[in-house]
ZATORLUM-800035 format. One line per 2 residues: number of its first residue (from 1); their letters; for each residue x, y, z of C-alpha. Coordinates in steps of 0.02 Angstrom, whole numbers, plus 50000, padded with zeros to 5 digits. Example, Ala and Ser with C-alpha at 12.3 -4.5 7.8 and 13.67 -1.06 7.14 Angstrom:
! residues 2
1 = AS = 50615/49775/50390 ~ 50684/49947/50357
This chain:
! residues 287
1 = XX = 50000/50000/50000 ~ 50032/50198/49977
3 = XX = 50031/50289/50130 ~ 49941/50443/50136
5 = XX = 50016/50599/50101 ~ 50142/50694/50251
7 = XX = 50246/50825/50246 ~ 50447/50820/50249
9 = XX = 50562/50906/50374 ~ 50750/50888/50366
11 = XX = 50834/51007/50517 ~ 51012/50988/50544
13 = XX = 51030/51011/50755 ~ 50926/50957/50879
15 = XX = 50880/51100/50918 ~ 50795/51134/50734
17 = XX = 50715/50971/50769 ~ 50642/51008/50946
19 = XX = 50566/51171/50878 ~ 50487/51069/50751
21 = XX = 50395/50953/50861 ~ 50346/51099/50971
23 = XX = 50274/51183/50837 ~ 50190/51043/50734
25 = XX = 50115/50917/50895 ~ 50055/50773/50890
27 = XX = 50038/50747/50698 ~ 50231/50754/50696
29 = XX = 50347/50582/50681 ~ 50522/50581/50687
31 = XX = 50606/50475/50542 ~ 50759/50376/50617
33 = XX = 50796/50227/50506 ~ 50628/50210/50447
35 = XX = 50617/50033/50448 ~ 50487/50037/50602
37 = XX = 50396/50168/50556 ~ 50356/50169/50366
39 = XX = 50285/49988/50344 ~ 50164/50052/50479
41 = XX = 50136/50210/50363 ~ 50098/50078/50220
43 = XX = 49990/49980/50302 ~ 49906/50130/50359
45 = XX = 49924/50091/50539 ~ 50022/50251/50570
47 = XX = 49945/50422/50478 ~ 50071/50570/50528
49 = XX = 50046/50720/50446 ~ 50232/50782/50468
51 = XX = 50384/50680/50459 ~ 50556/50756/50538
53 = XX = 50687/50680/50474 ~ 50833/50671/50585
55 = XX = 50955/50599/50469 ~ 51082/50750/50456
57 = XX = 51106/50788/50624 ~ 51281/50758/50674
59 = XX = 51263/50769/50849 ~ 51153/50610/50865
61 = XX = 51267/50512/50755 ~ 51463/50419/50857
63 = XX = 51518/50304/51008 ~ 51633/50378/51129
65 = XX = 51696/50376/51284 ~ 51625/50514/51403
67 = XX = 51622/50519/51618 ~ 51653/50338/51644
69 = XX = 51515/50287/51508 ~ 51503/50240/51327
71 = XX = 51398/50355/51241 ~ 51312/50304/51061
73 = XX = 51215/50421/50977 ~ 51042/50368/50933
75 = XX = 51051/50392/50748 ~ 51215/50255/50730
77 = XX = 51171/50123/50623 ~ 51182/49932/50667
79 = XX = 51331/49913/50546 ~ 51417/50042/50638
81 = XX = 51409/49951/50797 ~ 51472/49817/50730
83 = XX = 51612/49903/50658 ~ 51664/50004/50813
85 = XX = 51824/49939/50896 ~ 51768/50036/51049
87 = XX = 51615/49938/51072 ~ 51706/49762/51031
89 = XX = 51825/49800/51163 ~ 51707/49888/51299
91 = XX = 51535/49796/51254 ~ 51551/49669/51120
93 = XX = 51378/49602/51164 ~ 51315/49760/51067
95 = XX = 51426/49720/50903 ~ 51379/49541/50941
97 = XX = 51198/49551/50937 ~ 51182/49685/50793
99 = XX = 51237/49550/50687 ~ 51088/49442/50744
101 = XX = 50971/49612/50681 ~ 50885/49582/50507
103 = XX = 51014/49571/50358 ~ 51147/49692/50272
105 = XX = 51053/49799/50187 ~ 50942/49846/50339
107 = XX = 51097/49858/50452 ~ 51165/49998/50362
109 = XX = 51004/50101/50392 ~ 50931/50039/50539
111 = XX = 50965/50146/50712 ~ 51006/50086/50876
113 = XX = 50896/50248/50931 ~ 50741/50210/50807
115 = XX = 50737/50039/50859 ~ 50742/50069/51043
117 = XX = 50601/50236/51023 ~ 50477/50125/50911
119 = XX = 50444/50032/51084 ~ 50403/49872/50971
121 = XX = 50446/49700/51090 ~ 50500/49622/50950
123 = XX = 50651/49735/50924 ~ 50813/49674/50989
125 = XX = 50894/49822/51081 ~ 50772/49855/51211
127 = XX = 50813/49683/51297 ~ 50970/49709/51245
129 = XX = 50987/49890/51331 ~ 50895/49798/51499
131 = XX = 51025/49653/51527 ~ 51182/49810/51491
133 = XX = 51075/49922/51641 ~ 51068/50069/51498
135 = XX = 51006/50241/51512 ~ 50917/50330/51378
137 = XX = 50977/50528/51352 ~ 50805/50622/51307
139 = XX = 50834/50797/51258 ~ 50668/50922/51248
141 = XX = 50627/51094/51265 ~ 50685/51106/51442
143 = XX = 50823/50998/51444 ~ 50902/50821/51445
145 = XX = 50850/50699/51573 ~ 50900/50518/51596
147 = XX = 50778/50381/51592 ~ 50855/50189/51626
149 = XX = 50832/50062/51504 ~ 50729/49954/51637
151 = XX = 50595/50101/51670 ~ 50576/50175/51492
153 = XX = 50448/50044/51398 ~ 50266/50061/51469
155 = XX = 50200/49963/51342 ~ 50174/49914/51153
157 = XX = 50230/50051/51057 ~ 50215/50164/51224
159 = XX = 50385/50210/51318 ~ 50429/50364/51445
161 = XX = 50473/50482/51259 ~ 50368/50646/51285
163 = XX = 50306/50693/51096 ~ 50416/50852/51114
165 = XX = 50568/50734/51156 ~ 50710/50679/51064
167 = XX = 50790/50502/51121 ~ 50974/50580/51073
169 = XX = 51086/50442/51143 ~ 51100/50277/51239
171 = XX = 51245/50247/51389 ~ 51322/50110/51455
173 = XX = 51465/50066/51560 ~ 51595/49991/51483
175 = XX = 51608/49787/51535 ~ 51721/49752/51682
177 = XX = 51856/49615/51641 ~ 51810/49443/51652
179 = XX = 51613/49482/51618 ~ 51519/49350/51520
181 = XX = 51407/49394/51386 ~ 51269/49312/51242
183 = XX = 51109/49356/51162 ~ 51022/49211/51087
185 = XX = 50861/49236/50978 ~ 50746/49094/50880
187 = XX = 50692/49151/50736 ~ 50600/49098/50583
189 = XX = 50718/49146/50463 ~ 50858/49274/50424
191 = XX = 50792/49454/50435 ~ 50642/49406/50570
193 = XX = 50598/49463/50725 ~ 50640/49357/50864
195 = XX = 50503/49225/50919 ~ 50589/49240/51076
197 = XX = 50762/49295/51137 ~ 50878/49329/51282
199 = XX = 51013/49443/51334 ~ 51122/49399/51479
201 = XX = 51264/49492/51561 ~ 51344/49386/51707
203 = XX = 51502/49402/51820 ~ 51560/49230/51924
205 = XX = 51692/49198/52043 ~ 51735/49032/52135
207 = XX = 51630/48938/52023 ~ 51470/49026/52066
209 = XX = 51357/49196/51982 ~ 51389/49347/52092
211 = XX = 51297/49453/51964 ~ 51184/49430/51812
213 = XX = 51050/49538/51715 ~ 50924/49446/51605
215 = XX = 50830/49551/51472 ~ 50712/49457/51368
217 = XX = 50629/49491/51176 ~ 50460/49489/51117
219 = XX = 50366/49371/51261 ~ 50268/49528/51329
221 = XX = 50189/49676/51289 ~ 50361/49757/51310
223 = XX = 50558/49673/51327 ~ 50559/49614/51504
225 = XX = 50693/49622/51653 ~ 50690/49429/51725
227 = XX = 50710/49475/51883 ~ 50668/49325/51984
229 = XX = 50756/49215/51868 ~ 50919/49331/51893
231 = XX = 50869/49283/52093 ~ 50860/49103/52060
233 = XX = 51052/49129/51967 ~ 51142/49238/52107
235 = XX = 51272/49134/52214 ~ 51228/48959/52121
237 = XX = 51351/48864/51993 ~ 51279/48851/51836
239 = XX = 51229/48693/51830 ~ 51052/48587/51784
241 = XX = 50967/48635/51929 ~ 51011/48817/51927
243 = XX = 50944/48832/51760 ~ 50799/48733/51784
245 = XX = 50772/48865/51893 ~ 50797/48994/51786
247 = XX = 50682/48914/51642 ~ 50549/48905/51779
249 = XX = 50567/49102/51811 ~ 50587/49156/51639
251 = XX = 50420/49057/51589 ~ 50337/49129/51747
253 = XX = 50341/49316/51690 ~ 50313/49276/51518
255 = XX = 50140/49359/51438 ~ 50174/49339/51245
257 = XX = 50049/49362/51111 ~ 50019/49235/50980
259 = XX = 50040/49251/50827 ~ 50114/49192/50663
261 = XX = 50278/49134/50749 ~ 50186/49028/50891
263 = XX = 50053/49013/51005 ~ 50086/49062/51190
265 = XX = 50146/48915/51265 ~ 50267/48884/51117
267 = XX = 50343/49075/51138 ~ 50351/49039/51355
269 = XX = 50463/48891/51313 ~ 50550/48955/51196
271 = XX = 50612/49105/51290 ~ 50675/48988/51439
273 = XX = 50752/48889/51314 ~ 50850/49060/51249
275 = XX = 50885/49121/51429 ~ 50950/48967/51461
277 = XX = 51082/48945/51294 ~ 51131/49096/51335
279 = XX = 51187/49083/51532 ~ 51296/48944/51449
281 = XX = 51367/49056/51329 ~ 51381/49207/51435
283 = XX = 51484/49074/51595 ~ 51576/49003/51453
285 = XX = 51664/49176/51426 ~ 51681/49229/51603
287 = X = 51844/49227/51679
């Protein structure tokens, strides 16, 4: 399908953009990537009357270093994650898992910001962001404020963005050594969402988890923190019945939707099956 007709902004600052969602409301979209947003303009599920591209605005674009964190701008592309020896020596689970994201072709378009914004639980980076205890950097007419990754989704589509924000950048503290790391995602075929996926981050020492973060992918109406299951982890070997334990948890806050890629008892097992390959990725790795 055609969507309907919009009209096109292009600033070049944030602050050009920020005046422009002031001024226009509610009828305004940003354009990240676009890979979110205009196959629901096709299908007509989405009817902005203004798009704001934010495209050619260099200040949203880069991965640095900056007080202790690593900042990446919202508008850097999955390809240049992947590509960024910072990130590969800091936080490879980001490079990692943008491989896992879609194909080529998207990659080199597709934002780490637009991605997280869209709110969808099917995108990766949310439960991604969860398991690395991100922040979000949202910049609006008054000022920047901080949101953490765990606190920003409020449901599908919904997050903590005012309309007159701007999601300008993501931080993350760089891994400390020995960390353990692995997202692991089932999916129909190359380029698909996930029919379920987890992120784990995990530290051990004497043969048992002193720390661990769980985020998990499209089995709720928004990526989900495993809490308990991170309980069930803490001060156990990894072992069958710590991740029997685990599974059990994971399935327990589950709430997925059926659909296309499985019913809901299908997607439940399936995300304790990819919390679980991933602990025993992540403990292979820490040391």
């Amino acid at each position: 399908m055609i969507p309907p007709s919009f009209a096109y902004h292009a600033p070049r600052s944030i602050g050009e953009a920020l005046s422009l969602l002031t001024e226009l409301g509610d009828d305004a979209k940003l354009l990240a990537g676009g890979h979110s947003l205009l196959p629901m303009m096709k299908l007509r599920f989405a009817q902005p009357g203004v798009l704001i591209d934010i495209n050619r605005i260099p200040e949203l674009r880069g991965i640095r270093e900056e007080g202790g964190k690593i900042r990446i701008g919202a508008m850097t592309t999955e390809s240049e994650l992947i590509a960024s020896p910072l990130l590969q020596e800091h936080l490879p689970l980001l490079a990692e898992a943008a491989r896992m994201i879609a194909d080529p072709q998207v990659r080199n378009r597709g934002t780490i910001g637009g991605d997280i914004a869209h709110g969808d639980p099917g995108n990766d980076h949310p439960a991604i962001a969860m398991a690395l205890d991100a922040s979000f950097v949202l910049q609006g007419p008054a000022g920047e404020r901080q949101v953490p990754a765990v606190d920003f989704f409020h449901g599908t589509y919904m997050t903590a963005l005012a309309e007159n924000e701007i999601l300008t950048a993501i931080l993350v503290t760089p891994f400390a050594s020995g960390t353990g790391y692995a997202y692991q995602k089932l999916k129909r075929k190359t380029g698909d969402w996930a029919t379920a996926g987890a992120a784990v981050v995990m530290r051990m020492a004497g043969g048992v988890v002193t720390q661990v973060s769980i985020g998990l992918t499209n089995v709720a109406p928004t990526a989900l923190r495993a809490r308990d299951a991170e309980k069930a982890l803490i001060g156990q070997p990894v072992n069958d019945a710590s991740l029997a334990a685990v599974v059990q948890a994971v399935r327990a806050v589950c709430d997925p939707a059926e659909d296309l890629r499985g019913d809901v008892e299908y997607k439940t097992a399936m995300a304790g099956e990819m919390a679980k390959r991933a602990i025993l990725a992540a403990a292979a790795r820490c040391r």
